[in-house]
C-alpha atoms as a printed R data frame, in Angstrom:
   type eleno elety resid chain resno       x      y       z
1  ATOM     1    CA   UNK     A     1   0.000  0.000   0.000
2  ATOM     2    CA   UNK     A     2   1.019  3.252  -0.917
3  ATOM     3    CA   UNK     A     3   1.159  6.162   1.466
4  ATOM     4    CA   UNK     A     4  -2.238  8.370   1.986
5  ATOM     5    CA   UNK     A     5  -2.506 11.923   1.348
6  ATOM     6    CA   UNK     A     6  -1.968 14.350   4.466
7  ATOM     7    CA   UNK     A     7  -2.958 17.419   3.041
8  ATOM     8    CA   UNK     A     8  -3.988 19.221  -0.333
9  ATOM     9    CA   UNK     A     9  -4.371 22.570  -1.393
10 ATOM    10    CA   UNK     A    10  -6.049 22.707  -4.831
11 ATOM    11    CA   UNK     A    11  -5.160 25.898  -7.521
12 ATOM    12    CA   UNK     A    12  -6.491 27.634  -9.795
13 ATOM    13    CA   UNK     A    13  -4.905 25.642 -12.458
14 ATOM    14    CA   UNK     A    14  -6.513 22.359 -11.899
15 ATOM    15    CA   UNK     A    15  -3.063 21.012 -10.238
16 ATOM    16    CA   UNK     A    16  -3.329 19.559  -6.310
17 ATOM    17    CA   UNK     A    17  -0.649 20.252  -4.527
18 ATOM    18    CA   UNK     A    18  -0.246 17.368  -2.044
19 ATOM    19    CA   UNK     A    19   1.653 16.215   1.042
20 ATOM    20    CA   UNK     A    20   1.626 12.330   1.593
21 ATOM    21    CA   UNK     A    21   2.213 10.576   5.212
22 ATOM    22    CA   UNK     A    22   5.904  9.515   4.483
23 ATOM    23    CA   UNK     A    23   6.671 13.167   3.786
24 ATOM    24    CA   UNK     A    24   6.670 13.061   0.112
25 ATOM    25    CA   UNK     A    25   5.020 16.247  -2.006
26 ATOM    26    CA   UNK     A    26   3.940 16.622  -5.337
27 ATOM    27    CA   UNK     A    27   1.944 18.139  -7.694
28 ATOM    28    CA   UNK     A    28  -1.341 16.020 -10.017
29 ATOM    29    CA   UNK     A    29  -2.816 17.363 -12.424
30 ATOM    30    CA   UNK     A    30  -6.308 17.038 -12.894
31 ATOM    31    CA   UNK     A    31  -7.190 19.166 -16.070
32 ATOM    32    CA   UNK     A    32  -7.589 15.263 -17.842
33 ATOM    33    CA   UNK     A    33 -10.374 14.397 -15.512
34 ATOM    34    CA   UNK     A    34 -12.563 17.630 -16.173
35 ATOM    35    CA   UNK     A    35 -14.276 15.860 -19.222
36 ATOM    36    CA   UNK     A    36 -15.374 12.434 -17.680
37 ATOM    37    CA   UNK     A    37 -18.833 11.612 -15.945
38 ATOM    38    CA   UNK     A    38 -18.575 12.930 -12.338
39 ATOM    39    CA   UNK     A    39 -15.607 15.238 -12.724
40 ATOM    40    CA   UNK     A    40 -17.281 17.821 -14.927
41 ATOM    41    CA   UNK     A    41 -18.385 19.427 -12.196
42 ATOM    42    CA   UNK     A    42 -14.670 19.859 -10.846
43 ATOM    43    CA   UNK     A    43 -14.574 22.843 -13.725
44 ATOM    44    CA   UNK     A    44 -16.208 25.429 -11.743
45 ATOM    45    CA   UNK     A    45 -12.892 26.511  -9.921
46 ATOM    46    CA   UNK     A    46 -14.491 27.599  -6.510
47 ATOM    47    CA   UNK     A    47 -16.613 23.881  -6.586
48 ATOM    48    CA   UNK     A    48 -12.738 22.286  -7.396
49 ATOM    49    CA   UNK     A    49 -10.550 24.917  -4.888
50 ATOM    50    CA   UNK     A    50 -12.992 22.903  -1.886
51 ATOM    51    CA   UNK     A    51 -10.689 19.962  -2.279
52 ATOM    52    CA   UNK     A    52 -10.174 18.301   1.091
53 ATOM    53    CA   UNK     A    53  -8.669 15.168   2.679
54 ATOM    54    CA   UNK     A    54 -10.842 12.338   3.609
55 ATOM    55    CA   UNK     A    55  -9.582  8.642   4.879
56 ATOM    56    CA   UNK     A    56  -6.422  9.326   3.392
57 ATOM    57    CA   UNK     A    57  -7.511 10.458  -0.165
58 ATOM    58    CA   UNK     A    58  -9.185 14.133  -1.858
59 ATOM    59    CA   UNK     A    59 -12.414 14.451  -1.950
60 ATOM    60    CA   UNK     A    60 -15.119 17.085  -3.207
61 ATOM    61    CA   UNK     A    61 -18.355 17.427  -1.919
62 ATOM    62    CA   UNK     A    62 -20.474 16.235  -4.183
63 ATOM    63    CA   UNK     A    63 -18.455 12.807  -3.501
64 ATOM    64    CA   UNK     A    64 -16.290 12.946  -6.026
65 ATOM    65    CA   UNK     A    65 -12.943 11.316  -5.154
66 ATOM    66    CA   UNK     A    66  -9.670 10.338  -6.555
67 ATOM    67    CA   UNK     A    67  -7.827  6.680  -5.297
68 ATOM    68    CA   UNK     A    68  -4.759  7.470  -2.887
69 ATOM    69    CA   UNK     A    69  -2.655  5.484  -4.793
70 ATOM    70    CA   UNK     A    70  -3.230  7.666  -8.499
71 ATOM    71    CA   UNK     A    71  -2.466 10.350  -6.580
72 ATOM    72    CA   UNK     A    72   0.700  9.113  -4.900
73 ATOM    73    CA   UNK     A    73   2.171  7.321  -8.284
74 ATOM    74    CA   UNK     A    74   1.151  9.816 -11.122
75 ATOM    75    CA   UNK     A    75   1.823 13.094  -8.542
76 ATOM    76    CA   UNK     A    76   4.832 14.926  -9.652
77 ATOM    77    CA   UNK     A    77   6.642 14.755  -7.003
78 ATOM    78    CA   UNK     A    78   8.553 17.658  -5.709
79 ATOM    79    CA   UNK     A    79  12.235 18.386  -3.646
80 ATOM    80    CA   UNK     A    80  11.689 18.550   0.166
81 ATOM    81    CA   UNK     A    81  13.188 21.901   1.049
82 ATOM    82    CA   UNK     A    82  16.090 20.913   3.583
């Protein structure tokens, strides 16, 4: 099992910018899941920017959610500042 999300902060560019519980951080894009099914709604920005952590995972909502482990494999991940 990969590890969970810890916290996200969602922009204005459809990117969330995540920390994960083994201190990892990165960046996943979610402009490619604006076109499918339950995610359309995600394009309203201020509906999107009320991204929040939930059992370890984002979450809108409306109940939209994306699996831990997409986020933690396909995340960009980023340099911990030392």
């Amino acid at each position: 099992m990969n590890p969970r999300v810890k916290s996200v902060q969602a922009t204005d560019d459809y990117a969330l910018v995540l920390q994960f519980t083994d201190g990892a951080q990165g960046v996943y894009d979610c402009k490619s899941l604006l076109d499918f099914g339950v995610f359309k709604e995600l394009r309203d920005k201020p509906y999107f920017k009320r991204a929040s952590v939930d059992n370890g995972t984002v979450v809108w909502p409306n109940q939209q959610d994306i699996c831990p482990d997409t986020l933690y494999l396909d995340a960009v991940k980023l340099e911990n500042a030392s």
